[in-house]
C-alpha positions as CSV (number, residue, x, y, z in Angstrom):
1,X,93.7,7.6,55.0
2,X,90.2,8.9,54.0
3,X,87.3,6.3,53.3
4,X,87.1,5.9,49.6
5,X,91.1,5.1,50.1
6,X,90.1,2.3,52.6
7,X,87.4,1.2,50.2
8,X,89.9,1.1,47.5
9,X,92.6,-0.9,49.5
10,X,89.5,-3.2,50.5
11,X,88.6,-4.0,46.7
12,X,92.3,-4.8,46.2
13,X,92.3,-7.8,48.7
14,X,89.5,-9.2,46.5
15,X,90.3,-8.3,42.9
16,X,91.6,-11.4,41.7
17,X,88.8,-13.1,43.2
18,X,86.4,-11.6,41.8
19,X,87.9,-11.5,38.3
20,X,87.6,-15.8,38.6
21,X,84.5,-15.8,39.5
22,X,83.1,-13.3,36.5
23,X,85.5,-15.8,34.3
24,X,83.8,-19.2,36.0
25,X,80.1,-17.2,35.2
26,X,81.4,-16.4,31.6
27,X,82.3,-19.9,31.8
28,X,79.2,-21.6,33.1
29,X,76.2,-19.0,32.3
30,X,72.8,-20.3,34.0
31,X,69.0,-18.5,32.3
32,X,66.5,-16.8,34.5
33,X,65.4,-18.5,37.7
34,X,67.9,-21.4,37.1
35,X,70.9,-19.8,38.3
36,X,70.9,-22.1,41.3
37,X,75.0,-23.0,41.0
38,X,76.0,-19.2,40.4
39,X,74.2,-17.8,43.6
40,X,75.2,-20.5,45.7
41,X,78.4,-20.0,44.8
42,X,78.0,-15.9,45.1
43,X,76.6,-16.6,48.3
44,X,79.2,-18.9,49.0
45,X,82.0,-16.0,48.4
46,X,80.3,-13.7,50.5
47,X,79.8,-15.9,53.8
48,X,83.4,-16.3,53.0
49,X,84.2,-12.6,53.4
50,X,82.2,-13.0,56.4
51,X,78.9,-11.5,55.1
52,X,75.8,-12.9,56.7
53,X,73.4,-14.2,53.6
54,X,69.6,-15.0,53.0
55,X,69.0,-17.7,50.5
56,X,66.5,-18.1,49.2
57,X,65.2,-14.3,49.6
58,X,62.0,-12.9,49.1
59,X,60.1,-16.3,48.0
60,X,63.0,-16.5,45.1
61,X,65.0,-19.4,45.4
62,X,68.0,-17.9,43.1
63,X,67.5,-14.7,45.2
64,X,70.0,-13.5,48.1
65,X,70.4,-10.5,50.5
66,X,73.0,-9.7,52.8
67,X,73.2,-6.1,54.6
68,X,76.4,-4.5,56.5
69,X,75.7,-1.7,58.8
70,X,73.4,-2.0,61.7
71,X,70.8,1.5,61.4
72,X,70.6,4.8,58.9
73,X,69.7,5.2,55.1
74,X,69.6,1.8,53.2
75,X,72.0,1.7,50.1
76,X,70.7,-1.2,47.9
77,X,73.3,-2.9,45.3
78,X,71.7,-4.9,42.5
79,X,73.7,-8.0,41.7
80,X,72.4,-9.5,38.6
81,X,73.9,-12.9,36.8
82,X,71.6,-15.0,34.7
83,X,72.3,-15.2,31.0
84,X,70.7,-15.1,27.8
85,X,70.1,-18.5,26.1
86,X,72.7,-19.8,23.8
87,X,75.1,-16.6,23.8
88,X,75.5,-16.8,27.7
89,X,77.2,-13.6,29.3
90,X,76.6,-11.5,26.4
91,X,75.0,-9.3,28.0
92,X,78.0,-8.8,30.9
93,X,75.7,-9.8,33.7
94,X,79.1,-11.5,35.2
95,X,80.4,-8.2,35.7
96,X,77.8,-6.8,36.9
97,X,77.0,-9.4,39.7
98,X,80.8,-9.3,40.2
99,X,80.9,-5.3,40.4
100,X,78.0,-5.2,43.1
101,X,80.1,-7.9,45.2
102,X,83.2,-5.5,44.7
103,X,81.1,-2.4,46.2
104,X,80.0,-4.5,48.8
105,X,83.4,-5.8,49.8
106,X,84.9,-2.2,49.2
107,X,82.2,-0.7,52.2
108,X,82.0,-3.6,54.6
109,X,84.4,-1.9,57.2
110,X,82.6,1.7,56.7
111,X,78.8,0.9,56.5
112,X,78.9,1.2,60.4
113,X,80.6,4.5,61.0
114,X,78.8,6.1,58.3
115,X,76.0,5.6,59.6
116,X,74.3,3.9,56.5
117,X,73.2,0.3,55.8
118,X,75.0,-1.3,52.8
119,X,72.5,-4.1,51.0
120,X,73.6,-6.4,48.2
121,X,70.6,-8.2,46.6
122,X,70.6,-10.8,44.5
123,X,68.5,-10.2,41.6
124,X,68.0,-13.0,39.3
125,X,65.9,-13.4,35.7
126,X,66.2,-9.5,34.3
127,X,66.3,-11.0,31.0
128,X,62.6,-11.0,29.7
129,X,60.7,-12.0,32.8
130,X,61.5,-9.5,35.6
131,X,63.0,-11.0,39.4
132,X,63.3,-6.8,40.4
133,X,59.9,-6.2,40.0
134,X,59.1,-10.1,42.4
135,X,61.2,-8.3,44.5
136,X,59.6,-4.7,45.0
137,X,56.4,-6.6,45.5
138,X,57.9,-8.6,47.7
139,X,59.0,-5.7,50.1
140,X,62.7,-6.0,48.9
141,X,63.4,-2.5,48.7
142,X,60.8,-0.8,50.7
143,X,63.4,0.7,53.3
144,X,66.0,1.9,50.8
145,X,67.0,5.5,50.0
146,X,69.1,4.2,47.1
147,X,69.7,1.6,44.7
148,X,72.2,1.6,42.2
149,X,74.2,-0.9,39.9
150,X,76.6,-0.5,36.5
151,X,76.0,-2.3,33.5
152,X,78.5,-3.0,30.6
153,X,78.2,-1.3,27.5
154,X,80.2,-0.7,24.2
155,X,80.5,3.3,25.4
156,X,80.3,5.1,28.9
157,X,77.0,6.7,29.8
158,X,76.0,7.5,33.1
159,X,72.2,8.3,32.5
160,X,71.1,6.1,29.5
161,X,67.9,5.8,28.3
162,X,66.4,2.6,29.2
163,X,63.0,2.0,27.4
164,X,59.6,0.5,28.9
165,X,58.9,-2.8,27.4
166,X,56.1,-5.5,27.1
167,X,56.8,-9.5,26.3
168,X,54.4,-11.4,24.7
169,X,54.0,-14.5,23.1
170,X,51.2,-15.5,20.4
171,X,49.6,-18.5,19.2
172,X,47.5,-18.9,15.8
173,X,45.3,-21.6,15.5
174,X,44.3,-23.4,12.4
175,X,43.3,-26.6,11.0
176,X,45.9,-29.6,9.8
177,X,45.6,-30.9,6.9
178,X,47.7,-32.5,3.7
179,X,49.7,-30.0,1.8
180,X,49.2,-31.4,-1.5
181,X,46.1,-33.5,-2.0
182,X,43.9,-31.2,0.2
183,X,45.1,-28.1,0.9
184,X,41.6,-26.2,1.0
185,X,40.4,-28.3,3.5
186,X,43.6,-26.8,5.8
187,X,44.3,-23.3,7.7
188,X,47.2,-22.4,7.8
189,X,48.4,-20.9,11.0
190,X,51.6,-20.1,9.4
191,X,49.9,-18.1,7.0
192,X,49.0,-15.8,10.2
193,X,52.1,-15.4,11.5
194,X,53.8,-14.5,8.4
195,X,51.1,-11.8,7.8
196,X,51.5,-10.3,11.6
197,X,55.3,-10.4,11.2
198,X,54.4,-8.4,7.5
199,X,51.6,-6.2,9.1
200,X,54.1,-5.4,12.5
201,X,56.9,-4.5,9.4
202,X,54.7,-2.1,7.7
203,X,53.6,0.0,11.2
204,X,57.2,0.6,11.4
205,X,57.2,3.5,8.4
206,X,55.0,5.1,11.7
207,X,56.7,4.3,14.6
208,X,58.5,6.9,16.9
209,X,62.5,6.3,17.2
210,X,61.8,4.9,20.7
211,X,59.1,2.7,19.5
212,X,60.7,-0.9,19.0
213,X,59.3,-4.3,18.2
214,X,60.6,-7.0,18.0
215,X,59.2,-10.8,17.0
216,X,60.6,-14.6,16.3
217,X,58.6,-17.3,15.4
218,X,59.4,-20.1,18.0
219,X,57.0,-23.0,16.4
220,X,56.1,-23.2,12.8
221,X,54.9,-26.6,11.9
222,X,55.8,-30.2,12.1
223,X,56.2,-30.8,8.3
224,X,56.4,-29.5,5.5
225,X,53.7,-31.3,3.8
226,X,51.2,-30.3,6.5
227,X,49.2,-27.4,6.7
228,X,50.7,-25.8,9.6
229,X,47.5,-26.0,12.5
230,X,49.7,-24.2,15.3
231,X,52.4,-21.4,15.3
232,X,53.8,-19.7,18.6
233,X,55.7,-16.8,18.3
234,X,58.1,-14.2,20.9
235,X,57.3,-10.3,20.9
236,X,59.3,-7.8,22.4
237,X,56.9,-4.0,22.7
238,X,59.1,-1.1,23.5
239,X,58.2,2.5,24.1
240,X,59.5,5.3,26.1
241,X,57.6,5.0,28.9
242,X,54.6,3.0,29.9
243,X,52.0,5.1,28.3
244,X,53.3,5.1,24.7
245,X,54.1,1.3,25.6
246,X,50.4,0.8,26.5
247,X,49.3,2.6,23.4
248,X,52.1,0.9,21.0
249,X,50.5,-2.4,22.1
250,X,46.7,-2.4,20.9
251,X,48.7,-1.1,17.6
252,X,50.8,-4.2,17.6
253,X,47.9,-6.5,18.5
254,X,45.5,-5.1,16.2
255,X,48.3,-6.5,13.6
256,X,47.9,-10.1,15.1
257,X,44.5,-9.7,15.0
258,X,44.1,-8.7,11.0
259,X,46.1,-11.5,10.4
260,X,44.2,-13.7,12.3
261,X,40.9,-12.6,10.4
262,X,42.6,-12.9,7.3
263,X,43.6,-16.2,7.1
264,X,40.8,-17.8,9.1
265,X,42.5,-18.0,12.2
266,X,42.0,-17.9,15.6
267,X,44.7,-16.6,18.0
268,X,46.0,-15.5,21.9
269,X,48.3,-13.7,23.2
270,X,50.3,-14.3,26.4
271,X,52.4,-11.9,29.1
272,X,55.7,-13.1,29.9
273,X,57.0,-12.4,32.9
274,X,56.7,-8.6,34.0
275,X,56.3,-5.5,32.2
276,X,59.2,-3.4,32.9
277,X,59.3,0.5,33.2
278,X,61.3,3.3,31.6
279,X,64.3,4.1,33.9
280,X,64.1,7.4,35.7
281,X,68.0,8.1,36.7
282,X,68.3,10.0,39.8
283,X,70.1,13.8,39.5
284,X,72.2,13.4,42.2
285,X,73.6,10.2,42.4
286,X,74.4,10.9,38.8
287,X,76.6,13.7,39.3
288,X,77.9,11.9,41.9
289,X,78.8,9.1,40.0
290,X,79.9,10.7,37.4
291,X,82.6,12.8,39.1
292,X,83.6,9.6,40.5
293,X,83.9,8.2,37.1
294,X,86.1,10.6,36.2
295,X,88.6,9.8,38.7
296,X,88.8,6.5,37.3
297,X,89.6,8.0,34.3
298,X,86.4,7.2,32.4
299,X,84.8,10.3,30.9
300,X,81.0,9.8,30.9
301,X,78.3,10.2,28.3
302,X,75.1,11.7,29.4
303,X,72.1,10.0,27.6
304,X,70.5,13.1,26.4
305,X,73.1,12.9,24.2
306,X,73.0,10.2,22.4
307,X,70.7,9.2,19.0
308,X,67.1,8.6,20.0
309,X,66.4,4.7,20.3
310,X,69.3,3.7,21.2
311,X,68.2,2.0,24.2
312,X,67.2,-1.4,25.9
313,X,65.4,-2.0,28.7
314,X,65.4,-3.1,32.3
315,X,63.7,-4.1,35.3
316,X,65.9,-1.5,37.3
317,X,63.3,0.7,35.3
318,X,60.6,-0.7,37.7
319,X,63.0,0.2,40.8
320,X,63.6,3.3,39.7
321,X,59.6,4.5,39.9
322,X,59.6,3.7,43.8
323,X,63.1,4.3,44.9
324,X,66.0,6.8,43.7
325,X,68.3,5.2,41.5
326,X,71.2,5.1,38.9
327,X,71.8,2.4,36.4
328,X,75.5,4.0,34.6
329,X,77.0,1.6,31.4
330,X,80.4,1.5,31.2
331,X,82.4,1.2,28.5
332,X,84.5,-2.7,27.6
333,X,86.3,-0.6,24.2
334,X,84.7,-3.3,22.1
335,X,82.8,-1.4,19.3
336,X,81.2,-2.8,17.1
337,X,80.9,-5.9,19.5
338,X,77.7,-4.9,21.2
339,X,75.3,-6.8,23.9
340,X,73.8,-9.9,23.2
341,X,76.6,-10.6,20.7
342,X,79.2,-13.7,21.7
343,X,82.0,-11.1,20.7
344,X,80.7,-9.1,23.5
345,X,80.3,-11.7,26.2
346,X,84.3,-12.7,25.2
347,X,84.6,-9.2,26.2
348,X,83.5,-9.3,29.7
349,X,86.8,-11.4,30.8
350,X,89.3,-9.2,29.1
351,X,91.8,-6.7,30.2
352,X,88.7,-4.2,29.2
353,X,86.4,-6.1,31.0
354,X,88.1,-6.5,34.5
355,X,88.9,-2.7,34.3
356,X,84.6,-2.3,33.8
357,X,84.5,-4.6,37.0
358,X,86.9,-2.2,38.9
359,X,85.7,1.3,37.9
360,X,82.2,-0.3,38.3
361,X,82.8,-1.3,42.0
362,X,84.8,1.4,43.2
363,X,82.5,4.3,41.4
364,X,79.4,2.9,43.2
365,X,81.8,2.7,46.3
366,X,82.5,5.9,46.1
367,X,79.1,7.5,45.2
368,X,77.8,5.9,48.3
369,X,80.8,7.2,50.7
370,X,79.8,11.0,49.4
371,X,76.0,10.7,50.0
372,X,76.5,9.5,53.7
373,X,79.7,11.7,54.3
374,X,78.1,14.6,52.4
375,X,74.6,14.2,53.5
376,X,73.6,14.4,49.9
377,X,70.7,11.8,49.2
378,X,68.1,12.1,46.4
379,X,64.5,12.4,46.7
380,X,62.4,9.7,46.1
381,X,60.0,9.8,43.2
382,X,56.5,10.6,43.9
């Protein structure tokens, strides 16, 4: 029996398993940093498997590691699994935690002869704030040679674009006052944010296809017969790499800024969590995946392909500038159900979405078998 047959037979033993406990995260989704009851559960599956497990890891209290395979290359699988607020899994982060365990599970009994070191890390808040890039600068993935991990998508793509991106959040200040009897003596910080929201809507007409921004207002007032004194207010700054991202941004901000002048305003702006990097998808591993896929049965995009801007963003991105890696999307069949939709997170504990959770651990199995038995490993990035 060759390896990627063992591997296969390995993931069988845990299938089921690990189809409950993407259904129990579907079930029970935690945010960013507060995933304490989904890793120690994780972790509690693993030691059960008889992994050995660090938690916390890297100064993160939601973060784990566990490595099989005592010396050569380091393979690192990212396991991520907190949720979005309110519609939970919908962005499939159950299956993709539950996907890294699979490939885990699948190499335990091969790490050693060959020759490699398998790592699964726990990777927690990639929505909005960041825990890969806590991670790199916390020495997470300073020995690896590769890092990898699948993410569910409405359509199969094996190199998407992933854009660079920038969260903010900004305050206006102003002056209460009543509504009615004394409006002049008021300024309206509401005022501001509806003319930054109008000024960010007209730089569109000039935006490139890759340029996205994105805003909500997260405090407007406190009635409606006082002059709004405070607004805060969520910005998402996306380019397609860092540069344009840095250079989109004093665009963006000189709109909070002219409505600030405007209406007499004063106003801040705040980062949020970390600003992540475009995604640089290594050649090799890709081609290795994607042959992979294709025995599976999944025929995959490549990114190049697809219509410009039709992209999110990750912290793999950040990953990807220090150590060679791969990020594929694999399909659930679920168009027009898309991420960050409730009809998509229903999606993830399907038939189509514990098929995703199989392909997903057994392609990344797989790719990683052929790099040590092939002797084929990418180059790290300068």
């Amino acid at each position: 029996m060759n390896r990627k047959d063992q591997a296969t037979e390995a993931f069988n033993l845990v299938e089921a398993d690990l189809q409950a406990l993407s259904l129990w995260m579907y079930e029970n989704p935690e945010v960013g940093y507060e995933e304490f009851e989904t890793s120690d559960r994780i972790v509690a599956y693993l030691r059960s498997r008889g992994f050995t497990v660090t938690k916390p890891a890297y100064g993160l209290e939601t973060a784990f590691v566990t490595t099989v395979g005592s010396s050569g290359r380091e393979v690192i699988i990212c396991a991520e699994y907190d949720a979005l607020p309110v519609v939970g899994h919908a962005c499939g982060h159950n299956l993709i935690a539950t996907s890294a365990l699979g490939a885990g599970i699948a190499l335990q009994g091969l790490a050693e002869e060959l020759g490699i070191r398998v790592t699964i890390l726990g990777t927690p808040a990639e929505e909005g704030s960041g825990g890969k890039v806590d991670l790199l600068n916390a020495g997470a993935f300073a020995d690896a040679s590769a890092a990898m991990m699948v993410h569910p998508a409405p359509v199969d793509v094996v190199d998407p674009a992933v854009l660079a991106v920038r969260h903010v959040t900004v305050d206006f200040h102003g002056k209460d006052s009543h509504a009615a009897a004394a409006p002049q003596l008021g300024i309206n910080a509401l005022d501001a944010f509806v003319q930054a929201y109008v000024n960010v809507s007209t730089l569109r007409q000039a935006l490139y296809p890759t340029d996205k921004i994105h805003g909500i207002i997260t405090h407007g007032g406190d009635a409606p017969n006082i002059v709004p004194s405070f607004t805060r207010s969520s910005w998402y700054i996306r380019a397609a790499d860092k540069d344009r991202m840095d250079e989109l941004s004093g665009r963006v901000e000189a709109c909070f800024e002219a409505a600030a002048l405007a209406t007499g305003c004063t106003w801040d702006i705040t980062e949020v969590g970390h600003r992540f990097d475009n995604l640089i998808a290594d050649p090799t591993m890709v081609g290795l995946f994607d042959a992979n896929a294709a025995i599976l049965g999944r025929t995959m995009a490549r990114g190049a392909d697809l219509p410009p801007g039709e992209a999110g963003s990750t912290d793999m991105g950040n990953v990807s500038h220090v150590v060679p890696t791969i990020h594929p999307e694999l399909s659930l069949d679920c168009y027009p159900a898309v991420n960050h939709q409730p009809e998509f997170a229903a999606h993830t504990v399907s038939p189509d979405g514990h098929r995703a959770l199989r392909d997903g651990a057994l392609a990344m199995a797989w790719t990683i078998i052929d790099m040590a038995e092939q002797n084929q490993w990418p180059i790290a990035q300068s």
